[in-house]
mmJSON file of the N, C-alpha and C atoms, coordinates in Angstrom:
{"data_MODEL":{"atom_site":{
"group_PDB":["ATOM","ATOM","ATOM","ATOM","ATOM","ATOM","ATOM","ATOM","ATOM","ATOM","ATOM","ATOM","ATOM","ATOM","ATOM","ATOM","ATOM","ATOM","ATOM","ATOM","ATOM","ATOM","ATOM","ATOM","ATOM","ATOM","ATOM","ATOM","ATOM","ATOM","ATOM","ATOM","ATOM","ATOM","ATOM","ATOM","ATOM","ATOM","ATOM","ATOM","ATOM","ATOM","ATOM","ATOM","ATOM","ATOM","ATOM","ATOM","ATOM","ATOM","ATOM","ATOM","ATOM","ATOM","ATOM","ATOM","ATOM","ATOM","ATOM","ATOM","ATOM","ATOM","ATOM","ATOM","ATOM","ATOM","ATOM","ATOM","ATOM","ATOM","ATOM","ATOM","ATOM","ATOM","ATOM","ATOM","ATOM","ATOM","ATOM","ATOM","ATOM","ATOM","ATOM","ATOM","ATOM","ATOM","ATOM","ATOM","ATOM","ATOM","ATOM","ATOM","ATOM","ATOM","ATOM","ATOM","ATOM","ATOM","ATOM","ATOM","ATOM","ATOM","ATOM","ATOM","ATOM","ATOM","ATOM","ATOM","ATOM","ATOM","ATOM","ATOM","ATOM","ATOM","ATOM","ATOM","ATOM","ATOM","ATOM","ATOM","ATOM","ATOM","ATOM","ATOM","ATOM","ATOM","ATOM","ATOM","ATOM","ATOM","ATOM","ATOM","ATOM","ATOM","ATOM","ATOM","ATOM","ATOM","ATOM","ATOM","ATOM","ATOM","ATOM","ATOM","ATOM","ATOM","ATOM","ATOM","ATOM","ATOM","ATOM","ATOM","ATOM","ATOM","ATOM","ATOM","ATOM","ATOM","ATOM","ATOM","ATOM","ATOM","ATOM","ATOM","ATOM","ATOM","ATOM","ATOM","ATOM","ATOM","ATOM","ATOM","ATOM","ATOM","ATOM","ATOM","ATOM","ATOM","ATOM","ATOM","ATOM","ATOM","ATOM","ATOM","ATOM","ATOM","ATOM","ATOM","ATOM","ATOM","ATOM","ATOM","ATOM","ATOM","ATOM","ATOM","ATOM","ATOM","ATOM","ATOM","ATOM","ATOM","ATOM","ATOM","ATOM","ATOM","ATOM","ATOM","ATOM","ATOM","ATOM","ATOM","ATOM","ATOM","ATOM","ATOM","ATOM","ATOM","ATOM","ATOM","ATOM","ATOM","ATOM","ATOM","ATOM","ATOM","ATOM","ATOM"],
"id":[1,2,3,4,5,6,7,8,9,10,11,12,13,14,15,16,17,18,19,20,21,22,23,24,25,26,27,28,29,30,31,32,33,34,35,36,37,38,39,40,41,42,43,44,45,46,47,48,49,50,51,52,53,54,55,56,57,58,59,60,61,62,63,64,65,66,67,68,69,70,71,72,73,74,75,76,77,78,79,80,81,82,83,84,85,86,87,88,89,90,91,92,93,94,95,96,97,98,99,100,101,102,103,104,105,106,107,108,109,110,111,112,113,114,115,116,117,118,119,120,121,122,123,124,125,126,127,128,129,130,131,132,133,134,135,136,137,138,139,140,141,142,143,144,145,146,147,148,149,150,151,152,153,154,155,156,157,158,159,160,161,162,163,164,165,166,167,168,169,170,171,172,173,174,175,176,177,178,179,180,181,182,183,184,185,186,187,188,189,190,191,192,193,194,195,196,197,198,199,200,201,202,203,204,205,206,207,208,209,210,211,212,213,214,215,216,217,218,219,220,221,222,223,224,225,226,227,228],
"type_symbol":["N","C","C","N","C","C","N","C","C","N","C","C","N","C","C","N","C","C","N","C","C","N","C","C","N","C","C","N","C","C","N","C","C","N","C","C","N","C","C","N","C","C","N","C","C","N","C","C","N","C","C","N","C","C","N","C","C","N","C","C","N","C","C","N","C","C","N","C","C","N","C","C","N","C","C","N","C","C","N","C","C","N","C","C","N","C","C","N","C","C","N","C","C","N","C","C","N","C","C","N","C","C","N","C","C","N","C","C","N","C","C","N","C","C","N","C","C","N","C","C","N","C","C","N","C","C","N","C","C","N","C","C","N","C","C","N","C","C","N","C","C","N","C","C","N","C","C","N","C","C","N","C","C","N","C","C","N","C","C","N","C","C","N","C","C","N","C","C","N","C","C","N","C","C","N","C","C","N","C","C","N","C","C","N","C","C","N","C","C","N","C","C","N","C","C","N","C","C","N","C","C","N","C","C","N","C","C","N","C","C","N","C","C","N","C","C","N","C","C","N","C","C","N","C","C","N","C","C"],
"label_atom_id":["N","CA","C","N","CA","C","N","CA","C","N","CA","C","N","CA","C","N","CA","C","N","CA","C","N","CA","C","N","CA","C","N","CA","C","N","CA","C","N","CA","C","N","CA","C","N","CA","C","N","CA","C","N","CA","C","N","CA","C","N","CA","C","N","CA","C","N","CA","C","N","CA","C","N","CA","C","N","CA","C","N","CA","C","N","CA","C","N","CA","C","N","CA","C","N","CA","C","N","CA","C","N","CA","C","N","CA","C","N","CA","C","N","CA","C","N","CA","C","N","CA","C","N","CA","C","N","CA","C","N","CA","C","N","CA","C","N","CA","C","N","CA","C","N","CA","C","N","CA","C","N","CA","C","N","CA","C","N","CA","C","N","CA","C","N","CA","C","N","CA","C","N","CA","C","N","CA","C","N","CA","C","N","CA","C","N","CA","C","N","CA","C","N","CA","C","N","CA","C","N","CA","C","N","CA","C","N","CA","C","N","CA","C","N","CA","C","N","CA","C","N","CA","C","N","CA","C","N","CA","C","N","CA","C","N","CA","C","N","CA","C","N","CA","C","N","CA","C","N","CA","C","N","CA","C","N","CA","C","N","CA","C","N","CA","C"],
"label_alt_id":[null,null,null,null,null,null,null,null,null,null,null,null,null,null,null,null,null,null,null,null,null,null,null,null,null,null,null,null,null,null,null,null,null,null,null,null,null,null,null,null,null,null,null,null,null,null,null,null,null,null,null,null,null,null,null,null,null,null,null,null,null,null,null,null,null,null,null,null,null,null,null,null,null,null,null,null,null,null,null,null,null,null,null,null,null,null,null,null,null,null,null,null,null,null,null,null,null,null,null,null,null,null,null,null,null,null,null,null,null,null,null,null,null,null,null,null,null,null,null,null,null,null,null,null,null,null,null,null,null,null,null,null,null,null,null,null,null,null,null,null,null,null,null,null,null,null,null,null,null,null,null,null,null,null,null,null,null,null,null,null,null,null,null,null,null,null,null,null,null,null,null,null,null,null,null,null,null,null,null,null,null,null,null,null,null,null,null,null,null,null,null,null,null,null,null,null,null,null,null,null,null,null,null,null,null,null,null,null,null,null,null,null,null,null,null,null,null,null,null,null,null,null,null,null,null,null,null,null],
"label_comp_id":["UNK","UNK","UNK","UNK","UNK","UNK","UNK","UNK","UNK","UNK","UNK","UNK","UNK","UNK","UNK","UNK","UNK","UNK","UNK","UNK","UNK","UNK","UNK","UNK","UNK","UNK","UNK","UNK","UNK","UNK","UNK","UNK","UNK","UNK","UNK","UNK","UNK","UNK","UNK","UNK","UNK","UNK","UNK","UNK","UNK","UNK","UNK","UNK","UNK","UNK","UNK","UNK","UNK","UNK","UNK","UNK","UNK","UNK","UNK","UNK","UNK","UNK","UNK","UNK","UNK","UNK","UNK","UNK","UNK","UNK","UNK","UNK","UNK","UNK","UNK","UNK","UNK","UNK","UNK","UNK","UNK","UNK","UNK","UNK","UNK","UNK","UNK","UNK","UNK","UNK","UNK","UNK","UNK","UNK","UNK","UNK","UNK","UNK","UNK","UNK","UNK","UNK","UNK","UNK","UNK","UNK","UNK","UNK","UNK","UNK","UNK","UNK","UNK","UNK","UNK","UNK","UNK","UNK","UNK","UNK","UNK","UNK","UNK","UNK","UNK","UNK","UNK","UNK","UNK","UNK","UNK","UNK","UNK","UNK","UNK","UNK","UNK","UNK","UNK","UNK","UNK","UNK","UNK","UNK","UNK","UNK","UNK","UNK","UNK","UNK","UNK","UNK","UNK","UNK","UNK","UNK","UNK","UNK","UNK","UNK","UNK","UNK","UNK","UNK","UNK","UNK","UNK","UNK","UNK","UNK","UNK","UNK","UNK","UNK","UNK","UNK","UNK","UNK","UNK","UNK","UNK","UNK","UNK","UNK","UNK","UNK","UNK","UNK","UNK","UNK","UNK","UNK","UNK","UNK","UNK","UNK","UNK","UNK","UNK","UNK","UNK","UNK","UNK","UNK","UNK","UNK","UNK","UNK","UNK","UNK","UNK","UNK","UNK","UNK","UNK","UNK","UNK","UNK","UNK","UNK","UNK","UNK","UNK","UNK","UNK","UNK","UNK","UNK"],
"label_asym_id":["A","A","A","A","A","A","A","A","A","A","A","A","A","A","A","A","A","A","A","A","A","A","A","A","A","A","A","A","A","A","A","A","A","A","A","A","A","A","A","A","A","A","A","A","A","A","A","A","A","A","A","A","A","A","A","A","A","A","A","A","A","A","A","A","A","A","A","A","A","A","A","A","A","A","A","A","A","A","A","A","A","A","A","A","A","A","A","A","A","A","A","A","A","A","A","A","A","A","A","A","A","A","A","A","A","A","A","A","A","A","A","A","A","A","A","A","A","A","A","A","A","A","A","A","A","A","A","A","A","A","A","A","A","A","A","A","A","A","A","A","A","A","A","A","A","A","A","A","A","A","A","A","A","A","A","A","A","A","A","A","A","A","A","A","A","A","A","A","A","A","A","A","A","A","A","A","A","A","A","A","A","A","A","A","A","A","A","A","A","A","A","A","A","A","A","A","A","A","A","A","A","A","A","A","A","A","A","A","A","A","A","A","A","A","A","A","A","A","A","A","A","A","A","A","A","A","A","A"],
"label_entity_id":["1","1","1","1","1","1","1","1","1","1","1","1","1","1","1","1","1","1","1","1","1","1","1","1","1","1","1","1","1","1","1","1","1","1","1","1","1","1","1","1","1","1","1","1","1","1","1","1","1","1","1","1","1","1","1","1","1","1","1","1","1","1","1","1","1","1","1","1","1","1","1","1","1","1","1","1","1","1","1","1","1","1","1","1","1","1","1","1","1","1","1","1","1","1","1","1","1","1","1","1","1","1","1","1","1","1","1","1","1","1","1","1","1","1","1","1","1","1","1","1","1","1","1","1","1","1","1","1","1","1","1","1","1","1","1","1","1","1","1","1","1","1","1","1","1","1","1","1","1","1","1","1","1","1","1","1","1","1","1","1","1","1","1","1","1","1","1","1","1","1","1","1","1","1","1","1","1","1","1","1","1","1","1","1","1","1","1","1","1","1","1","1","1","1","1","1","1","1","1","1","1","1","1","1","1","1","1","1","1","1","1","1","1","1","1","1","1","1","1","1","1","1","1","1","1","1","1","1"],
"label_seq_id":[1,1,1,2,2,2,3,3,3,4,4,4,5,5,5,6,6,6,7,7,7,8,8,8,9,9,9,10,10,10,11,11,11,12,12,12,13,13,13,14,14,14,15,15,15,16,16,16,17,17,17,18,18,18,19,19,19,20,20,20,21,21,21,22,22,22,23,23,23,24,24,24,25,25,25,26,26,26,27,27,27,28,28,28,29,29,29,30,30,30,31,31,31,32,32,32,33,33,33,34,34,34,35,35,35,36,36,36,37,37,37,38,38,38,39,39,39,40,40,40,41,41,41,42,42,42,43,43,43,44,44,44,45,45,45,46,46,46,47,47,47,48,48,48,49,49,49,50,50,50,51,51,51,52,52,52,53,53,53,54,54,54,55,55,55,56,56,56,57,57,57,58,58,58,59,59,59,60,60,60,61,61,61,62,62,62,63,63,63,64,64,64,65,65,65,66,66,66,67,67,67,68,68,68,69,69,69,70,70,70,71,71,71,72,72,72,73,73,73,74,74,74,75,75,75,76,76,76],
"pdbx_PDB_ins_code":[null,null,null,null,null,null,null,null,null,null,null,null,null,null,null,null,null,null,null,null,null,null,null,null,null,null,null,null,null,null,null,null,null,null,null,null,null,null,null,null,null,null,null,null,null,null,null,null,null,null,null,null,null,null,null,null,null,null,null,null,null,null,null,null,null,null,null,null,null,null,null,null,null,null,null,null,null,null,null,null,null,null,null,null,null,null,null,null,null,null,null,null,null,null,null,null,null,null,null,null,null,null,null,null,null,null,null,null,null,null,null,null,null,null,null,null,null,null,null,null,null,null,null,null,null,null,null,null,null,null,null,null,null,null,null,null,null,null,null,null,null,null,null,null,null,null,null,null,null,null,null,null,null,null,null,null,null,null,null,null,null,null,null,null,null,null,null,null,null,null,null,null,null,null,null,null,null,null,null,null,null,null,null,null,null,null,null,null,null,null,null,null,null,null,null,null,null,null,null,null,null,null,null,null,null,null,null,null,null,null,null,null,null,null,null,null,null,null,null,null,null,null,null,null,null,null,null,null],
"Cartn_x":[120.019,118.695,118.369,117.036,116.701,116.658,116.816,116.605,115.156,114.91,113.544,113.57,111.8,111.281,110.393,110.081,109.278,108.985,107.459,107.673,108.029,108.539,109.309,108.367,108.777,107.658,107.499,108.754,108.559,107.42,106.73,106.182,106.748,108.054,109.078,109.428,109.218,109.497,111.161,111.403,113.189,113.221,114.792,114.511,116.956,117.137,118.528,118.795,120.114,120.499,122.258,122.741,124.702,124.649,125.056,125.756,124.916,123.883,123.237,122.111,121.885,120.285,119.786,118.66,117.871,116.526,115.982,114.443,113.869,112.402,112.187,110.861,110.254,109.422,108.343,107.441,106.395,105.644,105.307,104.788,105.238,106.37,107.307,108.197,108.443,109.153,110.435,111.111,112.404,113.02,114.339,115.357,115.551,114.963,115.43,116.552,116.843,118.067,118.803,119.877,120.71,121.94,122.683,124.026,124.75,126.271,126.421,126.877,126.386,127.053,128.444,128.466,129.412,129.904,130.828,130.64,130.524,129.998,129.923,131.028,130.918,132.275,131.83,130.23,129.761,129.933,130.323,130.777,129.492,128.575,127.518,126.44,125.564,124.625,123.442,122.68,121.961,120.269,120.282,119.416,118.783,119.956,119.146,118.597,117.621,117.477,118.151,118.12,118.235,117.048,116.739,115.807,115.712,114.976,114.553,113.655,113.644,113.309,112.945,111.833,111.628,111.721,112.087,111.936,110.839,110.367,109.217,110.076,111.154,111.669,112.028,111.785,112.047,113.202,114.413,115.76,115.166,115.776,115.554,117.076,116.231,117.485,117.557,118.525,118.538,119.633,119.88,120.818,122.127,121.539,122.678,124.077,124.422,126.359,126.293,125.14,125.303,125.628,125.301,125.664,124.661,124.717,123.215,123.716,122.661,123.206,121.971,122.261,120.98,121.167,119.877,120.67,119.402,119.996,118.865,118.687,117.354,117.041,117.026,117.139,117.737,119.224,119.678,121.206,121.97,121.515,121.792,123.145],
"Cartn_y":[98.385,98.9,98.765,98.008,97.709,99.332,100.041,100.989,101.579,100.257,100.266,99.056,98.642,97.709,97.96,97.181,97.568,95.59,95.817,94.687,94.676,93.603,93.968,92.999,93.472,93.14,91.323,90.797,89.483,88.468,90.08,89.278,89.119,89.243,88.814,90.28,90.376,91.852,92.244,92.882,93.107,94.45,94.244,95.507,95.488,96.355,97.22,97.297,97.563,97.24,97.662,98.791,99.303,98.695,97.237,97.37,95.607,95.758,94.344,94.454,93.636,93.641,92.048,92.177,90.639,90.859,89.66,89.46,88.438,88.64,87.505,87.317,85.869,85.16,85.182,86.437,86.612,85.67,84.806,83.39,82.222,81.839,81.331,81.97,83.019,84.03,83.869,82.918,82.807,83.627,84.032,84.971,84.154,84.56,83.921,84.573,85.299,86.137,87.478,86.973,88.018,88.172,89.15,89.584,90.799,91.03,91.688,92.522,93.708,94.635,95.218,96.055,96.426,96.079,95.861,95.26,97.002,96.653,97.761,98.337,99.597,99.989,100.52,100.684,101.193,102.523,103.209,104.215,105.233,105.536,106.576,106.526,107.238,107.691,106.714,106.112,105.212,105.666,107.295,107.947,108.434,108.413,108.328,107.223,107.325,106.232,105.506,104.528,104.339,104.084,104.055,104.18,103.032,102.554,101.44,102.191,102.014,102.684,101.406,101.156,99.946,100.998,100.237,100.84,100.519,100.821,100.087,98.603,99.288,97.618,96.357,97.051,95.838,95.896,96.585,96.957,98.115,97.423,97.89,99.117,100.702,101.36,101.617,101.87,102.034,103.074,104.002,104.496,103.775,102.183,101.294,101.856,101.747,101.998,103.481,104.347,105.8,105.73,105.006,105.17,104.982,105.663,105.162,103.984,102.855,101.548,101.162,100.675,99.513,98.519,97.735,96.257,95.318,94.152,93.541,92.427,92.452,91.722,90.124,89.553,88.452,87.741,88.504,88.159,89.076,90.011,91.279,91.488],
"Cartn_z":[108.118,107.896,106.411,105.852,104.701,103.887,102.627,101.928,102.101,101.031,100.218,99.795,100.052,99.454,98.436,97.203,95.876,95.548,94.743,94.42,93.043,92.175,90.846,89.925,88.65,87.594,87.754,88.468,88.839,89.773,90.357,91.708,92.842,93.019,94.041,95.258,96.204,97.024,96.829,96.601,96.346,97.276,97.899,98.573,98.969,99.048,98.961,100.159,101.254,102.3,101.872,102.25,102.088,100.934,100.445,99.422,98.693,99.184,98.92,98.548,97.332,96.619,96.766,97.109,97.656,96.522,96.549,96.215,96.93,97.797,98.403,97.722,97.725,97.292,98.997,98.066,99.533,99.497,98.787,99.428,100.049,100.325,100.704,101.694,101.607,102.553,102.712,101.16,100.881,100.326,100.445,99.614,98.694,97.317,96.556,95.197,95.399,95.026,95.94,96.004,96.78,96.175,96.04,95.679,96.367,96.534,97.342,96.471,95.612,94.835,94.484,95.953,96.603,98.099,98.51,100.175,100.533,101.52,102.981,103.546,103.712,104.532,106.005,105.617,106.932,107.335,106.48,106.788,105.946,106.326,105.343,106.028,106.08,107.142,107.022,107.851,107.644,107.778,107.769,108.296,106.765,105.61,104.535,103.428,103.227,102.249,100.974,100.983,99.598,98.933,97.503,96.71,95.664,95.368,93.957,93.137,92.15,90.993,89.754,89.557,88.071,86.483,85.582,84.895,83.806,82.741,81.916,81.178,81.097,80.1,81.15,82.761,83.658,84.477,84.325,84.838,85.762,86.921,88.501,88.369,89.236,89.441,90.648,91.352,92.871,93.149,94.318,95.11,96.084,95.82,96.534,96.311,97.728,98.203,97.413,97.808,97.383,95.858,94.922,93.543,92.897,91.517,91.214,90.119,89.908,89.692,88.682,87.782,87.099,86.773,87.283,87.66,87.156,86.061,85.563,86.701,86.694,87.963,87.566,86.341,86.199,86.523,85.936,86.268,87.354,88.055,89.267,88.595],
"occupancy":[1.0,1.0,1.0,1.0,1.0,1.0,1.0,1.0,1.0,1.0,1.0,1.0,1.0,1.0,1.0,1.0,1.0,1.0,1.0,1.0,1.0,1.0,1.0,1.0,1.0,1.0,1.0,1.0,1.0,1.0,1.0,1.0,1.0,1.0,1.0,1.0,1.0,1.0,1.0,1.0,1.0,1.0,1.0,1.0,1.0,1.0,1.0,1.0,1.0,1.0,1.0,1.0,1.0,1.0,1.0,1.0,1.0,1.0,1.0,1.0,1.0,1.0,1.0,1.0,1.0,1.0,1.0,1.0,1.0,1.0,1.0,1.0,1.0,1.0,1.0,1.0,1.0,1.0,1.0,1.0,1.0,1.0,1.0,1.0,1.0,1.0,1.0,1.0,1.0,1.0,1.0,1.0,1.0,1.0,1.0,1.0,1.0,1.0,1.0,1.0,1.0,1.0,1.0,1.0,1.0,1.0,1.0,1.0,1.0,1.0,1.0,1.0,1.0,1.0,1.0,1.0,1.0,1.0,1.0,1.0,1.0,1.0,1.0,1.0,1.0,1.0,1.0,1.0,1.0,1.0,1.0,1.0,1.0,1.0,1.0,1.0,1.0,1.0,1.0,1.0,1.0,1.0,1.0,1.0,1.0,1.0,1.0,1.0,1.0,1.0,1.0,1.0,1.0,1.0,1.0,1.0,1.0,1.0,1.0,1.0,1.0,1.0,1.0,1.0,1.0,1.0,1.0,1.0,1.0,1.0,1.0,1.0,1.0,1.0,1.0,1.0,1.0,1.0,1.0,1.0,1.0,1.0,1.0,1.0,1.0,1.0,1.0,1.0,1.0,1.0,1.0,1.0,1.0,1.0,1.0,1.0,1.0,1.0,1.0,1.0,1.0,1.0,1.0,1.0,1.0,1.0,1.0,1.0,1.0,1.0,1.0,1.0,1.0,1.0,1.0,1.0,1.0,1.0,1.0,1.0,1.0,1.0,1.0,1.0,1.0,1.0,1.0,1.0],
"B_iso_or_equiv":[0.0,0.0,0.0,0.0,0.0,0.0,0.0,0.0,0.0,0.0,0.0,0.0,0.0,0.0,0.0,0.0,0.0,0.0,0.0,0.0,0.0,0.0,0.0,0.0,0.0,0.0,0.0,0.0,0.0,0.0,0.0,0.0,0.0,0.0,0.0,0.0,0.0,0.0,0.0,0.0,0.0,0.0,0.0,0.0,0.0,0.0,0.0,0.0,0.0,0.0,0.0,0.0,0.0,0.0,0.0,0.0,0.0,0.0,0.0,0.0,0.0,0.0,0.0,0.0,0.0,0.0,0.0,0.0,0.0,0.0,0.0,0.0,0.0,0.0,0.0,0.0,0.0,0.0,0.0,0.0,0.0,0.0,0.0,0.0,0.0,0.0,0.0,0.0,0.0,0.0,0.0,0.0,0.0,0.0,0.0,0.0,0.0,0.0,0.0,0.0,0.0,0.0,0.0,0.0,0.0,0.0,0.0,0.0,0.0,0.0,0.0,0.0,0.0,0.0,0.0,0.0,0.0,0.0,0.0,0.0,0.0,0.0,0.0,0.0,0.0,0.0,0.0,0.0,0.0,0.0,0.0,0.0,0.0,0.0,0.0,0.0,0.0,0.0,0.0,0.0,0.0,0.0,0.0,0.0,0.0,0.0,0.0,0.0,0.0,0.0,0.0,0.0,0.0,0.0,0.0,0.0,0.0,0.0,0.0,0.0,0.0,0.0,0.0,0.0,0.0,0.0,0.0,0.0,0.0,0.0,0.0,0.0,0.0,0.0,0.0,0.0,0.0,0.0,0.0,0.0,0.0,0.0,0.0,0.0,0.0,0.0,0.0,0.0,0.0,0.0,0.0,0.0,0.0,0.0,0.0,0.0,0.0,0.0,0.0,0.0,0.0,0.0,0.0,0.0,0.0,0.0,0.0,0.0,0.0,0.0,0.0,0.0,0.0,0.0,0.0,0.0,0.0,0.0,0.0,0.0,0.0,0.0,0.0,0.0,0.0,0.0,0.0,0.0],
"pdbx_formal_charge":[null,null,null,null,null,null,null,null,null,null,null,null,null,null,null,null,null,null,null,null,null,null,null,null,null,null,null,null,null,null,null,null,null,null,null,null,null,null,null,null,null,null,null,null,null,null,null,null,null,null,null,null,null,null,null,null,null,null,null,null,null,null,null,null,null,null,null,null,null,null,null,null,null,null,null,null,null,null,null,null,null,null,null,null,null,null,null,null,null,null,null,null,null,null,null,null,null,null,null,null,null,null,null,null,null,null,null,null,null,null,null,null,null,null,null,null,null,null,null,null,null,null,null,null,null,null,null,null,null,null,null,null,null,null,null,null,null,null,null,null,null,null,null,null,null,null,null,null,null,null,null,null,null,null,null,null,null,null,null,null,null,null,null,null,null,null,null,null,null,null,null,null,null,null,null,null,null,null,null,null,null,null,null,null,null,null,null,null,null,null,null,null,null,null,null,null,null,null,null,null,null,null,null,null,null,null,null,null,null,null,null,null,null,null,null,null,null,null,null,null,null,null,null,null,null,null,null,null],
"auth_seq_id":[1,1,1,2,2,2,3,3,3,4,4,4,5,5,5,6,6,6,7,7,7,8,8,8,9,9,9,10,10,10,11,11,11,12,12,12,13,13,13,14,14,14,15,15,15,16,16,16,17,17,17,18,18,18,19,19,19,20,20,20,21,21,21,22,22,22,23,23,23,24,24,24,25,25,25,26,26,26,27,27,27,28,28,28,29,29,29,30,30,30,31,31,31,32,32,32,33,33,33,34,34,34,35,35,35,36,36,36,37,37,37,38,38,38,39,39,39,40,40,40,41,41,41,42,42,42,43,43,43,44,44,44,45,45,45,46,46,46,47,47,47,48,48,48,49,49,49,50,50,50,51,51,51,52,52,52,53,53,53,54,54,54,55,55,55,56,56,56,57,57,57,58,58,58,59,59,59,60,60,60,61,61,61,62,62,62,63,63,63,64,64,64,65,65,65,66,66,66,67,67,67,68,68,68,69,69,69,70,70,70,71,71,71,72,72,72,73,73,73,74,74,74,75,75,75,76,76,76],
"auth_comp_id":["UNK","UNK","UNK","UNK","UNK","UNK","UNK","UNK","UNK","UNK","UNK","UNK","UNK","UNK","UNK","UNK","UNK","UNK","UNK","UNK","UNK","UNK","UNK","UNK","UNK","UNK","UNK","UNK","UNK","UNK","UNK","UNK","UNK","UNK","UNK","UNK","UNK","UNK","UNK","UNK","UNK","UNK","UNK","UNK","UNK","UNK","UNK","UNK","UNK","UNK","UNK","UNK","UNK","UNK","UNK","UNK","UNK","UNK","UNK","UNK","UNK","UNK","UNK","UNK","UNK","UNK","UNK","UNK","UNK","UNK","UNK","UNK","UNK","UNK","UNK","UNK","UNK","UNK","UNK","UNK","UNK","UNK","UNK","UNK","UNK","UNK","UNK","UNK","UNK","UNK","UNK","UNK","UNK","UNK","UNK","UNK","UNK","UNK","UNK","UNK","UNK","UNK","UNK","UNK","UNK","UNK","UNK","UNK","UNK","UNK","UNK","UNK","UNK","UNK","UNK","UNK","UNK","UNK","UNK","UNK","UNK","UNK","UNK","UNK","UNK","UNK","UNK","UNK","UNK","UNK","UNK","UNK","UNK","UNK","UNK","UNK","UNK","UNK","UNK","UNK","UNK","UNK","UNK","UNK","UNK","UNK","UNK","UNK","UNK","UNK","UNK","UNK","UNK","UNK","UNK","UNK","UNK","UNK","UNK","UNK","UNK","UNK","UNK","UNK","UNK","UNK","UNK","UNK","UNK","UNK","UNK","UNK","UNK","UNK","UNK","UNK","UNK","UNK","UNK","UNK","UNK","UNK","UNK","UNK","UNK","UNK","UNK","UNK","UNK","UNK","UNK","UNK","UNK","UNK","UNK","UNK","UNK","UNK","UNK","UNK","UNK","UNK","UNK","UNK","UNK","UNK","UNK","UNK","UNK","UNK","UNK","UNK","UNK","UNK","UNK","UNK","UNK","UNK","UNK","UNK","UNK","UNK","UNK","UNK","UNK","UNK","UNK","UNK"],
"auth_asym_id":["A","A","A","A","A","A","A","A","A","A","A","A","A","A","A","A","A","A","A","A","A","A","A","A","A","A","A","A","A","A","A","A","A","A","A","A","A","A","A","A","A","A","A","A","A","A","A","A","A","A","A","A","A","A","A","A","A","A","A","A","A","A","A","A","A","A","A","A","A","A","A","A","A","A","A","A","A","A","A","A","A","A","A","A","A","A","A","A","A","A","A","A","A","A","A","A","A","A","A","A","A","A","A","A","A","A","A","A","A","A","A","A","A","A","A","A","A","A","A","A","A","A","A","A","A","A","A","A","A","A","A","A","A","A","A","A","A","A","A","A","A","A","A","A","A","A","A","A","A","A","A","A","A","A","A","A","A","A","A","A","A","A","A","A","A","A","A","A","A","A","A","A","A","A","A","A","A","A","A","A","A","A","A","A","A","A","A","A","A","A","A","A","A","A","A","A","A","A","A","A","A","A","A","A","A","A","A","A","A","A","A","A","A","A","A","A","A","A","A","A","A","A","A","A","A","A","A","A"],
"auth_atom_id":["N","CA","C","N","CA","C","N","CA","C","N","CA","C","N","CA","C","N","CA","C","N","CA","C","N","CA","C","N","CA","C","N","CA","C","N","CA","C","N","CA","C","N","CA","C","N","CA","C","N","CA","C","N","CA","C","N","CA","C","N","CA","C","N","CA","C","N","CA","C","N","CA","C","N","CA","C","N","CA","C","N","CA","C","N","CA","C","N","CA","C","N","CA","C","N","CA","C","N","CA","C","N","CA","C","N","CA","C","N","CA","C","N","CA","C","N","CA","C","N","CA","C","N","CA","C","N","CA","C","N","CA","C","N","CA","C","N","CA","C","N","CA","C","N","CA","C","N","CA","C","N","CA","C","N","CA","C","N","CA","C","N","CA","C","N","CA","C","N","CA","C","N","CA","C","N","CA","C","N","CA","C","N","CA","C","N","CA","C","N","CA","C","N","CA","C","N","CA","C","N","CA","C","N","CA","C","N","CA","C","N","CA","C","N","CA","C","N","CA","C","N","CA","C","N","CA","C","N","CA","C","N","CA","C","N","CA","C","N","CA","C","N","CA","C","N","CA","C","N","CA","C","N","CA","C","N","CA","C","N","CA","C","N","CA","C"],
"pdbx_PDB_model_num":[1,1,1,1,1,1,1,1,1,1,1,1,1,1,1,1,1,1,1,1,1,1,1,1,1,1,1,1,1,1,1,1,1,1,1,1,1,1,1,1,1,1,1,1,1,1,1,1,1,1,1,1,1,1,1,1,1,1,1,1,1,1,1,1,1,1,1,1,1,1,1,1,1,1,1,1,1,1,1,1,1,1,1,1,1,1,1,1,1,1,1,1,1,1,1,1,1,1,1,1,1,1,1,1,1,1,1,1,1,1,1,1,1,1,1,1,1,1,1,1,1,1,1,1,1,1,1,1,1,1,1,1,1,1,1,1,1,1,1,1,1,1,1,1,1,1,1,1,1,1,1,1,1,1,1,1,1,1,1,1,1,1,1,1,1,1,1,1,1,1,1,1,1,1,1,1,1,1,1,1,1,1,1,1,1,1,1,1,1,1,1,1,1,1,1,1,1,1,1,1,1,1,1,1,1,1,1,1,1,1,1,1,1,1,1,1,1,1,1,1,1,1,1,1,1,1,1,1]
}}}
């Protein structure tokens, strides 16, 4: 189950999933960045969200794999 979706100062929809951060290119409707943070253990309730958070200088924060994480969305 996806977190949260946000679109990022890129233009690009990015959105969080257990232990995986994506960005897709909504005109194209390609993933055009994905990384797997943390792998999945599957084990954590899927009933709560995870969260994305931008910040003003551009560094995306999120609740991914229950941690809180900041992650430059250039290099993830």
């Amino acid at each position: 189950m996806i977190g949260e979706l946000s679109f990022g100062p890129d233009g690009n929809l990015w959105g969080v999933v257990d232990g995986t951060i994506f960005a897709m290119d909504v005109t194209t409707k390609e993933i055009v960045k994905s990384k797997v943070i943390m792998p999945s253990v599957y084990n954590t309730s899927k009933w709560k969200p995870y969260h994305i958070e931008w910040s003003p200088d551009g560094m995306l924060y999120t609740t991914l794999s229950r941690k809180l994480l900041v992650i430059d969305p250039e290099t993830l």
